[in-house]
N, C-alpha and C positions, 0 to 999 in steps of 0.2 A: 499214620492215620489209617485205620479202617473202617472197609464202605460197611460191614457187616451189623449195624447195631443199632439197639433199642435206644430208648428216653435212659430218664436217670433212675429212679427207685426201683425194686423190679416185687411188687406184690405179688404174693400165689396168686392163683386162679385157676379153677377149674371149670368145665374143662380146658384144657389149652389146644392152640391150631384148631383148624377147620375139621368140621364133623359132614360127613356125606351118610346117605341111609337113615338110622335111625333118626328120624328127626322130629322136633312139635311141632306139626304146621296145623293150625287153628283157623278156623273160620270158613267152616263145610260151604258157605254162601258165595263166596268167591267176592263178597265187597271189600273193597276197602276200607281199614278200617279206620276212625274218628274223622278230625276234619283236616282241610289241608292246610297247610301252613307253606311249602313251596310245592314246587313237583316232587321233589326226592324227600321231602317228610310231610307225615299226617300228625298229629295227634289228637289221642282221646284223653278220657281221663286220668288212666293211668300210666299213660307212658308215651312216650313219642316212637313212631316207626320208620324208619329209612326205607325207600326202593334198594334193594340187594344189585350190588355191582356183580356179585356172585350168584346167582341161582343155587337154593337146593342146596347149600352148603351153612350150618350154624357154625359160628365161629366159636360161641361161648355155652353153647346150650341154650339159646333164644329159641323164643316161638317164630316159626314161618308161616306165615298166610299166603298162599299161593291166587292170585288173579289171574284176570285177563291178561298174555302178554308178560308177566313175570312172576313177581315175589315183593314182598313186604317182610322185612325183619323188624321184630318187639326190640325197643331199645329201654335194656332195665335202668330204672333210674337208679336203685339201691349198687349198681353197680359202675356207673356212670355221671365224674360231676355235672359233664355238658348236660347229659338226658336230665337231670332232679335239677339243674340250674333251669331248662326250657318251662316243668311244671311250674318253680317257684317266682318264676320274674314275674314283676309286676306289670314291666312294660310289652312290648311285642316279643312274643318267643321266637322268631326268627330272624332278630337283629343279632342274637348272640350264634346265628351258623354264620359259614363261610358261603360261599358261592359256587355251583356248577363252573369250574374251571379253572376254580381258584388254586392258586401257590398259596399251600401253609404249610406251617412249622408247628409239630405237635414236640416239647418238654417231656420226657415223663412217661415214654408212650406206654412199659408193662409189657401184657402181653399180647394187647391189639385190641379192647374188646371195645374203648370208644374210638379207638384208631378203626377198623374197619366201618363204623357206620360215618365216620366223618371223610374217609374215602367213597361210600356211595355218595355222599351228598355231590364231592368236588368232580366226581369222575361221571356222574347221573347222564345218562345219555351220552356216553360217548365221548364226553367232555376232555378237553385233557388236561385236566386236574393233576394237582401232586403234594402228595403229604411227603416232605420228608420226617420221621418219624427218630428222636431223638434215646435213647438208654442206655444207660450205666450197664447195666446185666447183661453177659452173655447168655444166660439162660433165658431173660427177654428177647434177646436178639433173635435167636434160634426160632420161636414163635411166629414172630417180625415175620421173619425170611421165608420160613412157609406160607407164610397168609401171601406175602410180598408174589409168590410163586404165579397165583391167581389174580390176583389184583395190579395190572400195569397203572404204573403213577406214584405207587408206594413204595415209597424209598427208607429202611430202614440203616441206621447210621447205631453203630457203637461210639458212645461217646457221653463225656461230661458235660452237663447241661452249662456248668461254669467253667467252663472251656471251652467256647465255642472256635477257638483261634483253629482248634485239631481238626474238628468238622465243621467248619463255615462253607470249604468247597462243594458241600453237597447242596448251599442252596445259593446258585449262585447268582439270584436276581429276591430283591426283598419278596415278603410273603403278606397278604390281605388280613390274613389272620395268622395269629398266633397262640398257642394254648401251652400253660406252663402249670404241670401236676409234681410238683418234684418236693416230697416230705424231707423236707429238711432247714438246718439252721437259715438266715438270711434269705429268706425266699423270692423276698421283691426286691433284693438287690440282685439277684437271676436275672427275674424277668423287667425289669428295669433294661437291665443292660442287655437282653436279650433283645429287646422293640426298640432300644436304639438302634442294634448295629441292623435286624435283620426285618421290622416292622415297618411295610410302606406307609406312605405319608395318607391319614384320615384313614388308617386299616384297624382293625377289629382286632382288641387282645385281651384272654380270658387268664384268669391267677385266680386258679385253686389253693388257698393259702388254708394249711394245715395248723390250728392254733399251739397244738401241744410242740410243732417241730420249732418253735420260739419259746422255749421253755421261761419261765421267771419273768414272765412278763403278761400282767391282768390281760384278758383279751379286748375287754374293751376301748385298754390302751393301746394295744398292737393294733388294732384297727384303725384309729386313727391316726398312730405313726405310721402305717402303709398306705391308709390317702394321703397323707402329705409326702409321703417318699417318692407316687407317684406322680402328684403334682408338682411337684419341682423338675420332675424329668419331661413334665411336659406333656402328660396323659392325661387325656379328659378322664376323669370314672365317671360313668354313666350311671352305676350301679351297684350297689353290694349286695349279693344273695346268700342268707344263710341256709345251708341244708341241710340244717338238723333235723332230724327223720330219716334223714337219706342217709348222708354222709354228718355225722357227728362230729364237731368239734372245725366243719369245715367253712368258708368262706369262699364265695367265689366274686372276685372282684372282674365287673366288666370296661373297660377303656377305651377311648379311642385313641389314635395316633396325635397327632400333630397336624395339621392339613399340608404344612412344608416340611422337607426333610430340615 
């Protein structure tokens, strides 16, 4: 087992790692922008913003709005399920975050660009928050590790999302939230098996479920065989969001735990 590594699928992304100097910091007026939704996120119409656990550093090429006392970072929806899940739910956009100080498990993590705003959220004031951050790719991982460099709490883990047996030591007390991004066959039997062994009891767990990575099978029917997959394991769905606009062809199923292990 090594501690060194990302989520599972590893998508391009540019830019990758932390960007210092040139940077877009927007909004000459120094407010913040839209409304709040917690302390560590606003949103407006187009996008939700984190408080930056990092100052003065873009991780992906995001806008920085610089205030009183810190930073705001633009959290792109088109590039982000959680962020285009916050515009599209119908219910409260901030039942689907984690918490300032929350343990979670992010599936899938890439090359950090919704992993670093869901570490501001868990780590927001000092918190001591921790993503362990889950991926297949060494070339994700590598990312992971630099971001990891600045950001205390983020734990990037090389490893298979359907193997967690290799890296389960990295988390080793359940997590409030869980978020599982991983394109490929069988998805919600992942993340199924993922919120049993490592989802606390009544904790938050988000499945970005990819339609085309279930190939031969109508989506409207994979839909409903993956609420019933989830309901048998005991996961409330709260909710199904499609983000088409955003993410095409994507799904993103919301759940809660169980209240008892």
């Amino acid at each position: 087992m090594r501690r060194k590594g990302p989520g599972h699928s590893c998508r391009p992304s540019a830019p990758t790692g932390p960007h210092r100097g040139a940077l877009k910091v927007g909004g000459g007026s120094g407010r913040p922008p839209g409304r709040s939704l917690t302390e560590a996120v606003r949103l407006d119409r187009g996008s939700p913003w984190t408080w930056s656990a990092d100052p003065r550093t873009a991780v992906y090429g995001e806008t920085l709005r610089k205030v009183k006392g810190g930073e705001w970072r633009r959290w792109d929806p088109r590039r982000s399920k959680v962020a285009s899940g916050l515009l599209r739910t119908t219910g409260s956009p901030e039942r689907l975050l984690p918490v300032p100080g929350a343990n979670v498990l992010y599936l899938g993590a890439g090359h950090g660009t919704t992993v670093s705003h869901i570490h501001d959220i868990v780590c927001h004031g000092e918190a001591p928050g921790r993503v362990v951050a889950v991926d297949l790719s060494p070339r994700c991982l590598r990312d992971l590790t630099r971001l990891a460099h600045a950001r205390p709490g983020l734990v990037p883990v090389l490893g298979d999302a359907r193997r967690p047996a290799a890296w389960r030591a990295w988390l080793p007390r359940r997590a409030s939230w869980v978020f599982q991004d991983v394109a490929q066959a069988h998805q919600a039997s992942i993340f199924t098996s993922a919120c049993e062994r490592f989802l606390e009891p009544g904790g938050r767990g988000l499945l970005s479920l990819k339609v085309e990575s279930d190939r031969g099978t109508d989506a409207g029917a994979l839909r409903a065989s993956v609420e019933e997959e989830l309901a048998k394991a005991g996961l409330d769905v709260d909710e199904v969001i499609d983000l088409e606009g955003f993410e095409d062809d994507h799904l993103l199923f919301v759940v809660e735990g169980p209240d008892r292990a």
